[in-house]
N, C-alpha and C positions, 0 to 999 in steps of 0.2 A: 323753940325746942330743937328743930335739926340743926341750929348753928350752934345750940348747944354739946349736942350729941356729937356734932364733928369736930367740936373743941377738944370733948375726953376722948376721943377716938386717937383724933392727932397726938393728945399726951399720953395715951397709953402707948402706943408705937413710940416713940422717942423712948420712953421710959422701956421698952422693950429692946429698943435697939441700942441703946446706952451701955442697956445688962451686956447682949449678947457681944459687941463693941471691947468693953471691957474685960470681958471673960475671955476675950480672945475668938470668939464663936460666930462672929460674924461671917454669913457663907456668901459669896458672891452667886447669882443665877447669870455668868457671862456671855453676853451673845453680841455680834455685830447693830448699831446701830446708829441713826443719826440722832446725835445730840439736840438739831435743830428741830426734830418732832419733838422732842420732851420739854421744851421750851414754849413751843407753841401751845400744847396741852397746859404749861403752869399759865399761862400769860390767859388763856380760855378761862381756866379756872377761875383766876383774880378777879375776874372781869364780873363774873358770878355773884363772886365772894364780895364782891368790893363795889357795886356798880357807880356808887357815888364818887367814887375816886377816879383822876385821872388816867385815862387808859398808859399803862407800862410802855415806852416807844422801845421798840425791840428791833436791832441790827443783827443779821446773821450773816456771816460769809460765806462762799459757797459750800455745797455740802460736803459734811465730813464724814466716815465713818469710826468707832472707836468700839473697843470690843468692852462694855461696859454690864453693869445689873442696870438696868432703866431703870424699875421701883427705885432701887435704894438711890440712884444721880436723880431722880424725878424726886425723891425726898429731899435732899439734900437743898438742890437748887428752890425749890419751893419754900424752904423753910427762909433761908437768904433770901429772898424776892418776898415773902410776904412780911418778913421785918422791916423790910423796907417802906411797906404799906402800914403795918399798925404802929411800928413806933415816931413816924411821922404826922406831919397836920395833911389833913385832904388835898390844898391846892398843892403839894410838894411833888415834882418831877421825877418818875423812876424809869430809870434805863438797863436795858439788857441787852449785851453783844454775846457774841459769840466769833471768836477769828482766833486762826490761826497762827504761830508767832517760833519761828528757830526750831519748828518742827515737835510745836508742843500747842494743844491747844489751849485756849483761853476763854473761859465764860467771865463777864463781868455783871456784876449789878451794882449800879451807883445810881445817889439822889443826892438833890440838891436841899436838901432837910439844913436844922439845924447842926446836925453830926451828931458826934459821940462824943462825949467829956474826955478829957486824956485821962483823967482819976479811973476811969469805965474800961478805957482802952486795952490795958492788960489781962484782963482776965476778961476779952470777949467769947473766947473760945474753951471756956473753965465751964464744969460743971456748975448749974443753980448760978450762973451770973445775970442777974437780970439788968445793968447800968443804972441808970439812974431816973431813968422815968418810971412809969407807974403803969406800963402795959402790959397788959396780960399774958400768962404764959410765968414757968419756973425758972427758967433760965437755964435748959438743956439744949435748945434748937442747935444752939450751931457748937457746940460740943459732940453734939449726933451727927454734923456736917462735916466737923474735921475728921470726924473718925470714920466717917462713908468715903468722903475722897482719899485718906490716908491709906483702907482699902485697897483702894486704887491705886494704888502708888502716884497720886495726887495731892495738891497742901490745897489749903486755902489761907488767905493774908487778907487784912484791912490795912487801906491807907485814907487818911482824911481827903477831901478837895477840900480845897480855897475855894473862895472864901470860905464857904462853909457846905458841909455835905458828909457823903461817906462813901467807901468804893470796896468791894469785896471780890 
């Protein structure tokens, strides 16, 4: 029943921050912080969420500060890290960094899963795209992740790994 209940919880929020996202209404709460606490907090979480799966190996470089909304970059990032987890098999490897790069930072999540279909690929970040498996969820997460980092005056991109995986 509570992993129910945090199922609608999580989709009402998406479906709320979609609205306000698209309306234009998204408010930022900006405050100085390190990226690498709200990482450590999702990676807690998974561990909860997920116990059966192998623990997320997470790289951080040293620390940063960024004048960010933690919720909504705690959303965001969580929502990528936990696709990571449901729409892969249990023994599949997920990584999370964090570094610095030409004075911009960089968070990653990559796993070594099967990937993404390229037929999927184009509309990963489209409203209701859910690919081509059969996992849970409508297919708004990371439509609510481009539009929280975009926010930001931030993107987010997928590229495949070879042999096979996915990198966000």
């Amino acid at each position: 029943a509570d992993l129910a209940l945090s199922r609608l919880n999580r989709l009402i929020d998406n479906l709320l921050d979609m609205s306000r996202i698209e309306a234009g209404k998204l408010k930022l709460n900006l405050d100085w912080h390190d990226p690498a606490e709200i990482l450590q907090k999702i990676v807690s979480q998974m561990q909860r969420e997920f116990p059966e799966r192998n623990k997320a190996q997470v790289n951080i470089g040293a620390g940063y500060l960024l004048k960010l909304d933690f919720n909504l970059v705690e959303k965001a990032l969580y929502n990528v890290i936990r696709n990571a987890y449901i729409h892969n098999p249990p023994d599949v490897h997920v990584g999370v960094s964090i570094s610095a790069e030409k004075n911009e930072l960089r968070a990653v999540v990559e796993d070594n899963g099967p990937g993404i279909p390229a037929d999927s690929q184009q509309s990963l970040f489209s409203r209701f795209s859910r690919g081509s498996d059969s996992g849970e969820g409508i297919g708004i997460g990371l439509s609510v992740v481009k539009g929280i980092l975009e926010a930001h005056g931030a993107a987010i991109a997928f590229e495949p790994v070879l042999p096979h995986g996915a990198r966000f």
